[in-house]
C-alpha positions, 0 to 999 in steps of 0.5 A: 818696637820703636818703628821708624829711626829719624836718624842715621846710626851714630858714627865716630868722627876720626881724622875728619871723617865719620867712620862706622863703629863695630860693635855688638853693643847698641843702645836705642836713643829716644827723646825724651820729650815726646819719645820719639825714636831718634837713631842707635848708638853702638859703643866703641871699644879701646881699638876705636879709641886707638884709632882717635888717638893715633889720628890726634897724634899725628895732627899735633906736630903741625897744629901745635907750630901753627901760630896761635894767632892762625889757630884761633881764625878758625874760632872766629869763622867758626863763632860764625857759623854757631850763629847761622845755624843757631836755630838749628842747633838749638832745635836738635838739642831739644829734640836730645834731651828734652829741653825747651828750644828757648832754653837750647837757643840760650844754650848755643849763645852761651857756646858763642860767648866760649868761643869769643873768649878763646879768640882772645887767647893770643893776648892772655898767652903772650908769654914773658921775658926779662933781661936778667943779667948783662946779655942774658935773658929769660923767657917763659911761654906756654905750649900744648900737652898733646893729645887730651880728651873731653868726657862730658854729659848729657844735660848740656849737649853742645855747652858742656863740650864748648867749655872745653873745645874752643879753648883747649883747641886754640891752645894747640891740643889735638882733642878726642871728646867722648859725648853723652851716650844719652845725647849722641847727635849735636856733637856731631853737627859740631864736627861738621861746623869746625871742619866747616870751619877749617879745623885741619883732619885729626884736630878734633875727634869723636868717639862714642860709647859708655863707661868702657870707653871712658875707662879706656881714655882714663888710661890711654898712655897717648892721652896727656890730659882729662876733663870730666863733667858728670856726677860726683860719684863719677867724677871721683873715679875718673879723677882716681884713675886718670891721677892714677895713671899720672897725667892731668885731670880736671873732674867737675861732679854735682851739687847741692846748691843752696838760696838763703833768702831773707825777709827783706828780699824783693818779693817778686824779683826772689820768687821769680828768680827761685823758680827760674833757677830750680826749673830751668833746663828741668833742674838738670843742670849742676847749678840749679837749686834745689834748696831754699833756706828761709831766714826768719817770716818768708811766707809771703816769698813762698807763696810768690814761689808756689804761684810761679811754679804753677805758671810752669807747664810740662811739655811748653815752657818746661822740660822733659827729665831726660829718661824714664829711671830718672823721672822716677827717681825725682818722684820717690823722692818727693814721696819720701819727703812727703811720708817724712812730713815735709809738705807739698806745696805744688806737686808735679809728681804723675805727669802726662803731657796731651801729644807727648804721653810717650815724653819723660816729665816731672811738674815744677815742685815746691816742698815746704818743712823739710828737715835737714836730715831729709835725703831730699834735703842732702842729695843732687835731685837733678829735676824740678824741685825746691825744697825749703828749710826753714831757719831763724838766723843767718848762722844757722842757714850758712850752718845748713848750706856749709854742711854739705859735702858738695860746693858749686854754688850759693845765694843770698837774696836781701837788700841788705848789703852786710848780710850779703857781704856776710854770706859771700865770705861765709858760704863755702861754695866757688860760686856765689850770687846776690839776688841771683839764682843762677850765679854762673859767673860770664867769660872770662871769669872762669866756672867751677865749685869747690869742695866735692864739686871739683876734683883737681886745680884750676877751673874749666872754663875762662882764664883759669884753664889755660893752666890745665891746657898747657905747660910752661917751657923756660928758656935762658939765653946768653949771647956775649961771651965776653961778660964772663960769668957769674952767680945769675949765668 
């Protein structure tokens, strides 16, 4: 049926090696941009998982006495090797998940800028001590949990991982990651180029496959800790079973970001910045918007909107969506809006791609007169789509933007700084921009929502996450028999 594989089956990657996964499960991976068949994916069971984790294990005595200060050279030669083979690596991406290369390029730069933080770690992790009393002294440090693992999604296929490898990695930990089974091959070029790096054996280790697999991590007894970066409805039950079964996790679910834009917003710099931020990555990314909340007479920002969509064409500077079910699912929901009397303002429903007739695409989308009780208006979209609301005041656009469950991230676009001022101590969300679409805050500053976007403490990404990667050991010293003892001693 799909002819010719251009690539190899999927193998796990244990203790340094590519191994072969037996199982009569195999699913068929295709790109979703021109539907070219890429390779197969068996999916692994507990007894593959067994066999990551016993390798984790038995790297982690001597990477976690390994110095942090040695551990973190291999990031920097591996930093370098993310540069050498950026093209590369962005043009696989692409080929996985549908992406345009350019946007893929941005996404190893984001991966290189990661990696740089967690080169940094030895002066963020220095510990402390104090002399407490005569000849006794306290001190604390920070030291790995063990073996921890990583399950991660589709739509971001080398970033997503790389907020969590560099970091929990140079921290001492041994890693088991569980890549999208949507998007089975970057992960494994990253393999290569950590063990290029000299990443020793067991360090870091792949096992692929779908929800079995990620029920099996969740209750492993040898694996210390979890981060999951996928859907809410997900990211709740991994949270459940992982918390369940009494050791960390950090969930990170989806989103329903909101822009509120003014009418003294900079036109052009709004429309363009809108647009960008609704269509980039084909809207698959948690931090897109997928709701414009219009404060006050916008139309003139609108129609800036409408004619930068319509600059957005299938297949060259906009992506595919990553299957056929989820195209199909943007698409009703465009119907649906528009049997409910929303208005369709640029419609990129029923689109075919001349050379990719076989791709998955979804045309940027403007939707003028939703209404807030709309399912377009309250659920992850996940494609190219922004709806608008349209509101007379500022109270009632934060009303909108407050009342949904999720909250990862919101936007005020206006040259009014109060009214900026008065949206970022208002809006409900972990991440908030001015006159930006995209506020994803830059290394160190760590990423991560608020309220049904994330499930569990801390961040997981910058200087938050060494929290979730590490514990605290104590430790009090006293070396002068002859001062006695007291109170502190």
């Amino acid at each position: 049926m799909f002819g010719y594989m251009k690539y190899n089956r999927v193998k796990n990657f244990i203790n340094g090696n590519f191994t072969s996964i037996n199982s009569e499960k195999i699913l068929t991976i295709t790109s979703p941009a021109d539907g070219t068949f890429l390779t197969q994916l068996p999916c692994s069971n507990s007894s593959d998982l067994d066999e990551a984790v016993n390798a984790a294990k038995a790297a982690f005595p001597s990477w976690s006495k390994t110095p942090i200060k040695e551990r973190v050279q291999v990031f920097f030669r591996y930093k370098f090797l993310l540069e050498k083979h950026l093209q590369e690596l962005a043009t696989l991406g692409s080929e996985e998940n549908g992406k345009t290369v350019s946007e893929s390029i941005a996404e190893i730069e984001k991966c290189i800028e990661l990696t740089e933080f967690a080169c940094s770690l030895p002066q963020l992790v220095t510990g402390e001590t104090l002399e407490v009393s005569r000849g006794v002294e306290c001190r604390i440090e920070r030291v790995p949990l063990g073996v921890v693992a990583s399950i991660v999604p589709f739509n971001f296929p080398t970033m997503v991982p790389n907020w969590t490898i560099p970091n929990a990695i140079a921290l001492g930990n041994c890693m088991i990651i569980k890549p999208s089974e949507k998007v089975p091959l970057s992960i494994g070029r990253i393999a290569e180029l950590l063990k290029e790096a000299g990443l020793p054996d067991g360090v870091f280790n792949i096992v692929h496959g779908d929800a079995e697999i990620v029920n099996a991590i969740c209750d492993h007894a040898g694996i210390e800790a979890v981060s999951f970066v996928g859907s809410t409805k997900a990211a709740q039950m991994v949270y459940r079973r992982v918390t369940q079964n009494l050791k960390r996790c950090l969930a990170l679910g989806g989103a329903k970001n909101h822009l509120l834009v003014l009418p003294d917003a900079a036109p052009d710099m709004t429309a363009q910045n809108v647009t960008a931020s609704m269509s980039g990555c084909a809207g698959q990314r948690c931090m897109a918007a997928s709701t414009m909340v219009g404060v006050g007479p916008v139309n003139h920002i609108i129609d800036k909107i409408c004619m930068e969509a319509r600059k957005l064409v299938p297949g060259e500077n906009l992506g595919a969506i990553i299957n056929k079910a989820s195209q199909e699912r943007i698409e009703r929901y465009i119907t649906e809006a528009e049997q409910q009397g929303a208005a369709i303002l640029v419609d990129g429903r029923n689109i075919s791609v001349p050379g990719k007739e076989n791709g998955t695409y979804v045309g940027a989308t403007v939707i003028d007169y939703v209404r807030p009780d709309m399912a377009i208006a309250k659920e992850e979209i996940f494609g190219p789509v922004i709806c608008i609301i349209r509101t007379n005041t500022i109270d009632e656009a934060l009303a909108i933007e407050n009342a949904n469950p999720y909250g990862n991230a919101a936007s005020v676009f206006t040259q009014n700084g109060g009214a900026a001022r008065y949206v970022i101590e208002k809006a409900s969300a972990g991440m908030i921009g001015v006159n930006i679409g995209v506020p994803v805050p830059r290394e160190p500053f760590s990423f991560g929502g608020w309220n049904e976007s994330k499930f569990g403490v801390g961040d997981i990404t910058g200087k938050s996450s060494i929290e979730f990667w590490t514990k605290l050991k104590k430790s009090t010293t006293k070396w002068n028999p002859e001062a006695g003892v007291n109170w502190m001693t």
